[in-house]
C-alpha positions in Angstrom: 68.1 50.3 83.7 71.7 51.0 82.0 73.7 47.9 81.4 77.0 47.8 79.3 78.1 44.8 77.4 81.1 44.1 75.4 79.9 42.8 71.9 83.0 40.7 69.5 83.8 43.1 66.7 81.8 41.1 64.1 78.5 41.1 65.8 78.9 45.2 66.7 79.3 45.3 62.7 76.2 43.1 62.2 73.8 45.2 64.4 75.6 48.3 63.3 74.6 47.5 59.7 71.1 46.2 60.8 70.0 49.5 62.5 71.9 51.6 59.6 69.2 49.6 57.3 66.4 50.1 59.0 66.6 53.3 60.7 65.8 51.0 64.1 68.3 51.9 67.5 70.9 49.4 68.1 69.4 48.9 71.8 65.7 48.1 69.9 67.4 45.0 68.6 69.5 44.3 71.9 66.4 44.1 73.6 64.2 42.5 71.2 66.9 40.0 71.7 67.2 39.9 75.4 63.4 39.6 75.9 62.7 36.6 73.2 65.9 34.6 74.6 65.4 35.4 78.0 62.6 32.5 78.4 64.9 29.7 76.6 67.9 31.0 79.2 65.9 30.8 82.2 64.4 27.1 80.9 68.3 26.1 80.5 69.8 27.5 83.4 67.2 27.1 86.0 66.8 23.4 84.6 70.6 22.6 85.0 70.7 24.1 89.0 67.6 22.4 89.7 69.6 18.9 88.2 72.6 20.1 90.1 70.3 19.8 93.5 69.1 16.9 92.4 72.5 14.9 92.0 73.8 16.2 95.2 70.3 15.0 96.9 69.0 18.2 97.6 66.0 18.1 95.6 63.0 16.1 96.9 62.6 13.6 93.9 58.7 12.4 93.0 58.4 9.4 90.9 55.8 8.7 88.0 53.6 5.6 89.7 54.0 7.8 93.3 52.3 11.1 91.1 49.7 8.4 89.2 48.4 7.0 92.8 48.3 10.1 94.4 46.0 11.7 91.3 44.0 8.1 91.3 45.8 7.3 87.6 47.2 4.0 88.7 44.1 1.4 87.6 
């Protein structure tokens, strides 16, 4: 898949210079970058909606003593 991205000038200069040194493609970096931050982004983001739900009530809400009955925890 193609995708096009506006970079600030600073950073274009950055990778620029890193794949000049290291004889690497600009997009090797890009998605070297993508795929190691991907995880942390979809931890954030998917962690926020889901918060989101839960302040508007959406989301169905279990407690800690409810979770340690139900697995037999609560001596």
């Amino acid at each position: 898949m193609a995708v096009s991205i506006r970079l600030d000038p600073e950073i274009e200069r950055r990778l620029d210079h890193l794949a000049a040194q290291t004889g690497r493609a600009k997009s090797y970096y890009l998605r070297e970058l993508i795929e190691g931050g991907l995880d942390d982004l979809e931890d954030f983001y998917l962690a926020d909606a889901t918060m989101e739900r839960v302040r508007k009530g959406q989301e169905n809400i279990v407690s800690g003593l409810q979770v340690r009955k139900e697995l037999g925890l609560d001596h």
